[in-house]
VOPAVEX-860431 format. One record per atom (N, C-alpha, C): x negated, y, z negated; residue in one letter. Coordinates in steps of 0.02 Angstrom, whole numbers, plus 50000, padded with zeros to 5 digits. Atoms other than C-alpha are relative to their C-alpha. Layout:
VOPAVEX-860431
XYZA/...
***
This chain:
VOPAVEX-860431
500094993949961X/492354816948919X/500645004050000X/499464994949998X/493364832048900X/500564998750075X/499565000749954X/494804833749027X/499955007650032X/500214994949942X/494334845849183X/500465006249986X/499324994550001X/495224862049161X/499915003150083X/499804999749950X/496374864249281X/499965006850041X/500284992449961X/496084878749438X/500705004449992X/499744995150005X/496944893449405X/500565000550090X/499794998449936X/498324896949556X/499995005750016X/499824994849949X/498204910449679X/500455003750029X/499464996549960X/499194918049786X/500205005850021X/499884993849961X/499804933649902X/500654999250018X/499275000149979X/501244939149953X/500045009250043X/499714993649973X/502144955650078X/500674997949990X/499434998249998X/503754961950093X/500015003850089X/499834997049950X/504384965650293X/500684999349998X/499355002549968X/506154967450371X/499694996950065X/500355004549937X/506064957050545X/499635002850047X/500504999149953X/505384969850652X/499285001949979X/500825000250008X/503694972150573X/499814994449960X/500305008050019X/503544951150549X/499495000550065X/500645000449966X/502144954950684X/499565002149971X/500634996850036X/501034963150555X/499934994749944X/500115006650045X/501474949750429X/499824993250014X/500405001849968X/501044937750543X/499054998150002X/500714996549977X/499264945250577X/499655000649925X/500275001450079X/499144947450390X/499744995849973X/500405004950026X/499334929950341X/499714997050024X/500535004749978X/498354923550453X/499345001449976X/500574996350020X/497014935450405X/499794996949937X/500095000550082X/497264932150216X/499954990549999X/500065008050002X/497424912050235X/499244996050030X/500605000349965X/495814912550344X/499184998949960X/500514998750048X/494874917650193X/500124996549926X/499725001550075X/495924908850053X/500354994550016X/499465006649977X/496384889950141X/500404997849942X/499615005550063X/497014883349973X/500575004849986X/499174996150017X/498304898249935X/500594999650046X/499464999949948X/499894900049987X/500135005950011X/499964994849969X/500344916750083X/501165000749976X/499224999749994X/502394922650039X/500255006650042X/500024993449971X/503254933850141X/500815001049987X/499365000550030X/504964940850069X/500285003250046X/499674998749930X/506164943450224X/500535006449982X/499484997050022X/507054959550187X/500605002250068X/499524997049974X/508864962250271X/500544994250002X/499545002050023X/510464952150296X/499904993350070X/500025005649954X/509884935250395X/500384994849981X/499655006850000X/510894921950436X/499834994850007X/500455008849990X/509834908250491X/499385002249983X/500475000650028X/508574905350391X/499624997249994X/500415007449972X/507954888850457X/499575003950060X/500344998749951X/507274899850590X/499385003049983X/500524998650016X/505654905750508X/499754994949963X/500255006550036X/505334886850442X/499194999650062X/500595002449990X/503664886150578X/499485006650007X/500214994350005X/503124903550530X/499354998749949X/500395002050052X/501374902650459X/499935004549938X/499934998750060X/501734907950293X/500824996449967X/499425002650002X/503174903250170X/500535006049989X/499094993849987X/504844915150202X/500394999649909X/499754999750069X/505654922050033X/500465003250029X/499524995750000X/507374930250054X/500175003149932X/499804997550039X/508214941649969X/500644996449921X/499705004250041X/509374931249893X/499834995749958X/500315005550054X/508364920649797X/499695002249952X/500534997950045X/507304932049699X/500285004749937X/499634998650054X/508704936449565X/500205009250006X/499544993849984X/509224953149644X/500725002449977X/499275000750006X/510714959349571X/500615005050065X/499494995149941X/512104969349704X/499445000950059X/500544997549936X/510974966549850X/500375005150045X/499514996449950X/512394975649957X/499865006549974X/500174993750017X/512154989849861X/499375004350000X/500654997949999X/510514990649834X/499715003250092X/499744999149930X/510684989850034X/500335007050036X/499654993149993X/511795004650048X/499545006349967X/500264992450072X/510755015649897X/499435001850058X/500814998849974X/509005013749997X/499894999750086X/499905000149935X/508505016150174X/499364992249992X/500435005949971X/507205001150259X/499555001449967X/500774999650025X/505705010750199X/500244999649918X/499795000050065X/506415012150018X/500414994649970X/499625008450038X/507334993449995X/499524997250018X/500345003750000X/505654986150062X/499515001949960X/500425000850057X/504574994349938X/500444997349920X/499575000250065X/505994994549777X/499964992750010X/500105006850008X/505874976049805X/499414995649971X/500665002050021X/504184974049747X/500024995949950X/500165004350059X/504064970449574X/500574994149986X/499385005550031X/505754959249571X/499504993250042X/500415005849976X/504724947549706X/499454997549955X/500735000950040X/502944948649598X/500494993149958X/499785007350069X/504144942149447X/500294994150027X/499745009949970X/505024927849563X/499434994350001X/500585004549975X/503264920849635X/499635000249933X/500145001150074X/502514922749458X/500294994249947X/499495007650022X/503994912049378X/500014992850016X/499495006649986X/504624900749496X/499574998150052X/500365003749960X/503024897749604X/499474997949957X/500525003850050X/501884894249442X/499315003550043X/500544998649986X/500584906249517X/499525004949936X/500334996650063X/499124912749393X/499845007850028X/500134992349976X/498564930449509X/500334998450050X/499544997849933X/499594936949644X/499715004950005X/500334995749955X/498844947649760X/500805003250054X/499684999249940X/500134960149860X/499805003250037X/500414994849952X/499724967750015X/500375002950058X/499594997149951X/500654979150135X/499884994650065X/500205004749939X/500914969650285X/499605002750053X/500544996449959X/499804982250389X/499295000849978X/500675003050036X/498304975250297X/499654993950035X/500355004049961X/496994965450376X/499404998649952X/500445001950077X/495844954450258X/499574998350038X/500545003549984X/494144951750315X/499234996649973X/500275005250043X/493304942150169X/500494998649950X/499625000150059X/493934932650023X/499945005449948X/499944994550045X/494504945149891X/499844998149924X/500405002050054X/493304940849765X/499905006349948X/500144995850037X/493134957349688X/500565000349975X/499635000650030X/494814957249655X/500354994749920X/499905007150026X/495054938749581X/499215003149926X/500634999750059X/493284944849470X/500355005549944X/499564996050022X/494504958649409X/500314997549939X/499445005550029X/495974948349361X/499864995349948X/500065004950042X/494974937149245X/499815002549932X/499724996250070X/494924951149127X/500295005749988X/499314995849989X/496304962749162X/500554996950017X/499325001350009X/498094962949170X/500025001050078X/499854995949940X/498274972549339X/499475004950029X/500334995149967X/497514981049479X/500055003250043X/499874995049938X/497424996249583X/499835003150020X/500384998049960X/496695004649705X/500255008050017X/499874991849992X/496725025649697X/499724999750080X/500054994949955X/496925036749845X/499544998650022X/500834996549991X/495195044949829X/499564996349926X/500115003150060X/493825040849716X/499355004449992X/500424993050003X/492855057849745X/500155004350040X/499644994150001X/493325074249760X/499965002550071X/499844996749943X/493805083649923X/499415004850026X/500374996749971X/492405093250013X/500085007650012X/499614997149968X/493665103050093X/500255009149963X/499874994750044X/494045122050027X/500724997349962X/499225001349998X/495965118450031X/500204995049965X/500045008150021X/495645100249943X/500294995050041X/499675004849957X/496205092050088X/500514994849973X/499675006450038X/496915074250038X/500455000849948X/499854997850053X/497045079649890X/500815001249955X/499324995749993X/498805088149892X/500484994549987X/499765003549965X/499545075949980X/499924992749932X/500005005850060X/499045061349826X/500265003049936X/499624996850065X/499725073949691X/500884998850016X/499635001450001X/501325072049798X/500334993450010X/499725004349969X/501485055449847X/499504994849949X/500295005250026X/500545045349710X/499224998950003X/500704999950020X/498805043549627X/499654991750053X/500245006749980X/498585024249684X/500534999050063X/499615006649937X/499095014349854X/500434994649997X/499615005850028X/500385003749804X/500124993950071X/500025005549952X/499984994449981X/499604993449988X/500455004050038X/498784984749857X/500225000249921X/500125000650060X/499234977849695X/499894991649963X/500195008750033X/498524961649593X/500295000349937X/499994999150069X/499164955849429X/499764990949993X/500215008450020X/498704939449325X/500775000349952X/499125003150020X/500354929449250X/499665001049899X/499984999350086X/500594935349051X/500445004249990X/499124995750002X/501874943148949X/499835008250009X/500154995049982X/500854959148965X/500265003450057X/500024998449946X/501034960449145X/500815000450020X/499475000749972X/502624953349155X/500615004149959X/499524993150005X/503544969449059X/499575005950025X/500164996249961X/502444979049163X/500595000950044X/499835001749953X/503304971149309X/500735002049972X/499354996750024X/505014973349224X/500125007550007X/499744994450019X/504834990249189X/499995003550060X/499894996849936X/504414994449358X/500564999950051X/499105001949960X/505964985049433X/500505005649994X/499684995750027X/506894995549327X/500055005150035X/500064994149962X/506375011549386X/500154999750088X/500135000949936X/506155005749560X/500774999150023X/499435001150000X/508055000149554X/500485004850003X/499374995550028X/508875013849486X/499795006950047X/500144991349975X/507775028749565X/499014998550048X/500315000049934X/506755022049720X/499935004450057X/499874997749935X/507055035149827X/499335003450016X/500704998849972X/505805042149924X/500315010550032X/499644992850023X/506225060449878X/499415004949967X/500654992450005X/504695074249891X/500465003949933X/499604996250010X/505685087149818X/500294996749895X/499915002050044X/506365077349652X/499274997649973X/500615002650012X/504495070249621X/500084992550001X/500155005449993X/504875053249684X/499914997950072X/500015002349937X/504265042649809X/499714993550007X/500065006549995X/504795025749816X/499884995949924X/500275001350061X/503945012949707X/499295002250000X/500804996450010X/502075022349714X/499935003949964X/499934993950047X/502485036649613X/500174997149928X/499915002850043X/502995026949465X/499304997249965X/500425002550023X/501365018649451X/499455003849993X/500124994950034X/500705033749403X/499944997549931X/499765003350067X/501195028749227X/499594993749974X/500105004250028X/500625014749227X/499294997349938X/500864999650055X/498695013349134X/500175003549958X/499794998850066X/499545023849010X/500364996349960X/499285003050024X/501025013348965X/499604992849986X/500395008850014X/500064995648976X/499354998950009X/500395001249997X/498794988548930X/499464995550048X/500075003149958X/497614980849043X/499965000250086X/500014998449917X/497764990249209X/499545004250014X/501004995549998X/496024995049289X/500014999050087X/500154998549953X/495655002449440X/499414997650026X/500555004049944X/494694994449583X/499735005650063X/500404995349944X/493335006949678X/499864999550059X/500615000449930X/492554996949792X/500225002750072X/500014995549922X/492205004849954X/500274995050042X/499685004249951X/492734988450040X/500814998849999X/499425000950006X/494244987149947X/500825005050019X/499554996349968X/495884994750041X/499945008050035X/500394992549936X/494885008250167X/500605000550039X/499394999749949X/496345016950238X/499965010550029X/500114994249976X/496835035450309X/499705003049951X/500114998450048X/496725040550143X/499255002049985X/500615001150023X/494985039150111X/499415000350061X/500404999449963X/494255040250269X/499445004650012X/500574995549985X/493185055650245X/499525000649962X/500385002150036X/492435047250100X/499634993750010X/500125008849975X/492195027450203X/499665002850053X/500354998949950X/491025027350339X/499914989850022X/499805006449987X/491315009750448X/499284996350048X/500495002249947X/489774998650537X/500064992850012X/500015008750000X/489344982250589X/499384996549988X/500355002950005X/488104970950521X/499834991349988X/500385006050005X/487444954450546X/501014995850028X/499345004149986X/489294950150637X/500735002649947X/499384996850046X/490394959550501X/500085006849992X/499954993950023X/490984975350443X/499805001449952X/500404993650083X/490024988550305X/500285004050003X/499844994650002X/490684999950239X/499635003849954X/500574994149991X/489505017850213X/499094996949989X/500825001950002X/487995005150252X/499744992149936X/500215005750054X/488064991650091X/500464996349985X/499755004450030X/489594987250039X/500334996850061X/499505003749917X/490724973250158X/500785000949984X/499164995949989X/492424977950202X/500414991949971X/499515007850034X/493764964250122X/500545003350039X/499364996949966X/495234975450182X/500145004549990X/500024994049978X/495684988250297X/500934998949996X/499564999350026X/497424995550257X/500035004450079X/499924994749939X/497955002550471X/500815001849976X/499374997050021X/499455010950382X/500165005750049X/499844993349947X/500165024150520X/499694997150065X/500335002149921X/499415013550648X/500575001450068X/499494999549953X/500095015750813X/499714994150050X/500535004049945X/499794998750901X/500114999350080X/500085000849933X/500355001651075X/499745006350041X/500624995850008X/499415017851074X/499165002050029X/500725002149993X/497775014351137X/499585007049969X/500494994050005X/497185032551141X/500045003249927X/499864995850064X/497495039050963X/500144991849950X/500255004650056X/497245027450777X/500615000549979X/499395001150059X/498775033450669X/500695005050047X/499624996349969X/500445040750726X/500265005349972X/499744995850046X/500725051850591X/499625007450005X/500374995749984X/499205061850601X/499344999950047X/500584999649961X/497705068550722X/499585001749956X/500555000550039X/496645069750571X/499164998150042X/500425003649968X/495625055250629X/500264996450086X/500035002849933X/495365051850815X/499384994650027X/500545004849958X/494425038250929X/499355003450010X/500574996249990X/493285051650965X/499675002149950X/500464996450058X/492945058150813X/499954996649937X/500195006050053X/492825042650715X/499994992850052X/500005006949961X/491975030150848X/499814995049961X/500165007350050X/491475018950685X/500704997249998X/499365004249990X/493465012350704X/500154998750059X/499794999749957X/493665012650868X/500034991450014X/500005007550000X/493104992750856X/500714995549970X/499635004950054X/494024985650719X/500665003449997X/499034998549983X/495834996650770X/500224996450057X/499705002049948X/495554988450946X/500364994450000X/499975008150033X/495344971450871X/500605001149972X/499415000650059X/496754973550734X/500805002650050X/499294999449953X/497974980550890X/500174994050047X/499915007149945X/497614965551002X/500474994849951X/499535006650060X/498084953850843X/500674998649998X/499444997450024X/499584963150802X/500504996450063X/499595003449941X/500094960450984X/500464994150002X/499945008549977X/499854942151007X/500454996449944X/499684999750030X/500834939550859X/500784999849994X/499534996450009X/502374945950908X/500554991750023X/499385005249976X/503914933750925X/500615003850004X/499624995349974X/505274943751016X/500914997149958X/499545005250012X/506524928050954X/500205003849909X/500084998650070X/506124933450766X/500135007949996X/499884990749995X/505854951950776X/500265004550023X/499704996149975X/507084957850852X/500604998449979X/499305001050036X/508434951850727X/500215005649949X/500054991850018X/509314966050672X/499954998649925X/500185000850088X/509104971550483X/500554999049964X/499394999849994X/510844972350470X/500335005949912X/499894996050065X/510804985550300X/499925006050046X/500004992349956X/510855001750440X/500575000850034X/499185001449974X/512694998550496X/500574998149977X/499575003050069X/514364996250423X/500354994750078X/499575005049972X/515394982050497X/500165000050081X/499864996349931X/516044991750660X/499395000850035X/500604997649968X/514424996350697X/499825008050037X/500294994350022X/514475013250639X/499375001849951X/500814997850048X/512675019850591X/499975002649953X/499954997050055X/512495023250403X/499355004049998X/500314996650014X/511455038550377X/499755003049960X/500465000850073X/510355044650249X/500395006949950X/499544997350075X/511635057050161X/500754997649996X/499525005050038X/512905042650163X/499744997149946X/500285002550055X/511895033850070X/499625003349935X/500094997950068X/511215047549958X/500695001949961X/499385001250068X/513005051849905X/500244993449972X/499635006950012X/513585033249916X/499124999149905X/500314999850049X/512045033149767X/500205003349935X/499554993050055X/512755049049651X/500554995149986X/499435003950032X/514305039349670X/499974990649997X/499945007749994X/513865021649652X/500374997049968X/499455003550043X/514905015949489X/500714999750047X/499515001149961X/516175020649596X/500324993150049X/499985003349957X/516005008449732X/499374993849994X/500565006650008X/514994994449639X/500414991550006X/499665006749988X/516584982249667X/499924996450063X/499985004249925X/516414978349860X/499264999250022X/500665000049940X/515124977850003X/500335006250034X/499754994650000X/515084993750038X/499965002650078X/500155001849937X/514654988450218X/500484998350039X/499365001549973X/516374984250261X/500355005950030X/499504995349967X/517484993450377X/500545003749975X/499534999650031X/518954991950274X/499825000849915X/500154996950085X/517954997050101X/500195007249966X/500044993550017X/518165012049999X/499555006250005X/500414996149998X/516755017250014X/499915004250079X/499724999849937X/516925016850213X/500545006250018X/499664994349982X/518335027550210X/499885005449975X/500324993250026X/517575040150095X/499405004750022X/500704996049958X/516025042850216X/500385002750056X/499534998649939X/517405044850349X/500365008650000X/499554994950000X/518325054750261X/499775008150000X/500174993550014X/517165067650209X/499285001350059X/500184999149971X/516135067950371X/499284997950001X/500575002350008X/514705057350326X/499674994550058X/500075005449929X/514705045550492X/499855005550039X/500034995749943X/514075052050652X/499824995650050X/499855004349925X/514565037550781X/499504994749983X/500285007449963X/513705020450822X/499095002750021X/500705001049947X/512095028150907X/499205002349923X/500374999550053X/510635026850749X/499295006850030X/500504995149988X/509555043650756X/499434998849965X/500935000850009X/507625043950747X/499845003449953X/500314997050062X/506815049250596X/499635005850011X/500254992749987X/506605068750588X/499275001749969X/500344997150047X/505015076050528X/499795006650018X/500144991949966X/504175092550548X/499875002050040X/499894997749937X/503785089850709X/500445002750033X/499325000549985X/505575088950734X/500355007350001X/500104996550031X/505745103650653X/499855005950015X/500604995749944X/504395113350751X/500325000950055X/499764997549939X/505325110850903X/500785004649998X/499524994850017X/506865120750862X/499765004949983X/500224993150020X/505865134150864X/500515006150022X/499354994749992X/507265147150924X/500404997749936X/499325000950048X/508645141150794X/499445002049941X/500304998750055X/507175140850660X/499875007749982X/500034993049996X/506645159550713X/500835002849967X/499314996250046X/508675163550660X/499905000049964X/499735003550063X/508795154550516X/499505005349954X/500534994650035X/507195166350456X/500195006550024X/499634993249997X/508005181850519X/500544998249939X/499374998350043X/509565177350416X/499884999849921X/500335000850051X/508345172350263X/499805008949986X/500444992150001X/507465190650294X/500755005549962X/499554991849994X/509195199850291X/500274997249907X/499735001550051X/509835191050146X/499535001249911X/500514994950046X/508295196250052X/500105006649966X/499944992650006X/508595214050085X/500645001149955X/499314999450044X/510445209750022X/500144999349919X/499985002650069X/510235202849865X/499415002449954X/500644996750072X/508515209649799X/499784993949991X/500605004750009X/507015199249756X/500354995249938X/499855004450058X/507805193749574X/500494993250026X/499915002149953X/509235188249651X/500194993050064X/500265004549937X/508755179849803X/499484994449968X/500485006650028X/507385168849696X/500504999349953X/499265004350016X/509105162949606X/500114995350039X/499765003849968X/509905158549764X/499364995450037X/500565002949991X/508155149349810X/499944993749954X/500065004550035X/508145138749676X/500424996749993X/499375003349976X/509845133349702X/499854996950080X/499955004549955X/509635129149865X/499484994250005X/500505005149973X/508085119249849X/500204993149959X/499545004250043X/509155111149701X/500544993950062X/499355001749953X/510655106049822X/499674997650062X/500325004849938X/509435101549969X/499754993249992X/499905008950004X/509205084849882X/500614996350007X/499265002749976X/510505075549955X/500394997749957X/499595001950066X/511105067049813X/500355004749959X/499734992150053X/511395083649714X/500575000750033X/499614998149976X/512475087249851X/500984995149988X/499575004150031X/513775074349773X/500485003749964X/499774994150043X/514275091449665X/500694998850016X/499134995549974X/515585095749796X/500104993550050X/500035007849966X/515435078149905X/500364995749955X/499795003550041X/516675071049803X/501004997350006X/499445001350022X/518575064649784X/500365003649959X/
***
């Protein structure tokens, strides 16, 4: 009698820093629930010292240090939290691929909640290289194209979902994305990048083997919501009536929130999408109970230099422009070069870490904004239309922080 061929290995994996190990948490329990025999990895991003302290964490803990990173310090300094926990992606895929002997890896944002085994995926994988899950997967209703816009700037596919199976195909996929993801991660509208999502764009052209996954169950998130319609049958979730939900992607969730779904936008509300109102209450309670104050509240320690002055995000885009510069130290040191060169040229602004601006932000300076468009208006009149769409294109040039390295310099 022939000799049994052996089962193919499994496996999943996220990427958190410590304070959102309450969603990773909630994750693998979710994902282990449905998949007892795999193992769940979760790659710890920031600068921990004890590391024995996530030994009864149900999943197994990956640091940074192990997964053949080169200049983590830097990499540290180049990227903010949201941009060193995605750019880390594909270097993890290729670690747990290698050096855990797994055949598919499954990754999944840690704000993912699995509620069947991911069989459509795994049915995928057994004859493709890679998989991924677009945006949209029909067209906008909307005059304006709603969604739409918004996936031209920020990436065709969800990179909060990607599967590959172990081959050399995949694995200069996975290379080539490091690459990119390494060198030019940033999460930069304006230049046409953002993060590692925008990259994988590319990808179904470049390699062979990468096929998009439709299903309506598979990764239902804001994105898609005006195309998903959510119910309950027979004890589970449907999604628009037939197919069953595997996993919901609460990306923008806000879980202490009650009254409102995402924090980003009023798109979708409780009221005006009571088919979630269930399965966000459920997925906020989880999140909760989850929480270990001991764990998650260890700092990240890549948002501060030594002193415990707050590094800010056009230290770090010049400390990027000039990186050869300052690729000998830790650039995190008090007494570094690099340190005194953010000093010197006014790139610190004290100890107290400011809240992430957006257009709300923005919105409320409505007086200073009203100037700033008077002084736009006059400077119009000054220069003439030709001109003035010169100095326009220059400035939108030089408003990427990095550019600004020109005159930011030694």
């Amino acid at each position: 009698m022939g000799q049994m061929e052996a089962r193919e290995l499994t496996g999943a994996c996220t990427i958190v820093s410590p304070n959102y190990l309450p969603f990773a948490r909630t994750l693998a329990l979710s994902y282990r629930a449905h998949h007892p025999v795999d193992e769940f990895f979760v790659l710890i991003v920031g600068r921990i010292a004890d590391k024995s302290a996530f030994a009864e964490e149900p999943y197994t803990a990956v640091f940074l240090e192990e997964i053949g990173l080169q200049n983590i310090q830097s990499l540290g300094m180049k990227y903010n939290i949201l941009e060193l926990n995605t750019n880390v992606k594909p270097r993890f895929m290729l670690y747990l691929l290698a050096q855990r002997n797994i055949s598919m890896l499954v990754y999944l944002d840690p704000d993912i909640y699995v509620y069947l085994r991911l069989q459509p995926v795994f049915d995928l994988l057994c004859h493709h290289n890679a998989v991924l899950t677009p945006h949209l997967t029909t067209p906008s209703s909307e005059p304006d194209g709603g969604f739409e816009q918004d996936v031209l700037s920020n990436g065709t596919y969800n990179l909060g979902f990607f599967a590959v199976r172990r081959n050399e195909e995949t694995t200069q996929l996975l290379e080539w994305w490091d690459r990119r993801c390494v060198e030019k991660g940033f999460s930069e509208g304006r230049s046409g990048l953002f993060v590692d999502q925008k990259w994988m764009n590319l990808a179904p052209s470049l390699f062979d083997g990468v096929v998009q996954c439709k299903h309506p169950g598979c990764n239902m998130g804001v994105w898609n919501l005006d195309e998903r319609k959510l119910s309950v049958c027979n004890g589970r979730y449907v999604v628009n009536g037939q197919s069953p939900l595997y996993f919901f992607h609460f990306s923008g969730v806000a879980v202490d929130r009650p009254e409102v779904l995402f924090r980003f936008t009023h798109r979708h509300t409780p009221s005006s999408r009571p088919d979630l109102q269930q399965i966000f209450a459920e997925y906020k309670e989880a999140v909760s109970k989850n929480r270990v104050p001991a764990l998650d509240e260890i700092p990240y320690g890549f948002d501060r230099f030594d002193d415990g002055t707050a590094v800010t995000l056009i230290a770090r885009r010049i400390y990027a422009a000039h990186e050869k510069s300052f690729s000998h130290e830790d650039p995190f040191q008090s007494n570094s070069d690099f340190y005194r060169f953010a000093q010197r040229h006014g790139l610190t602004a004290g100890k107290v870490q400011q809240p992430r601006i957006g257009w709300e932000g923005i919105e409320a300076q409505g007086r200073r904004v009203t100037v700033v468009h008077l002084i736009l208006k006059f400077t119009l009149k000054l220069l003439g239309p030709n001109r003035y769409e010169l100095l326009m294109k220059y400035l939108g040039f030089i408003s990427i922080l990095r550019n600004q390295a020109v005159f930011i310099k030694d």
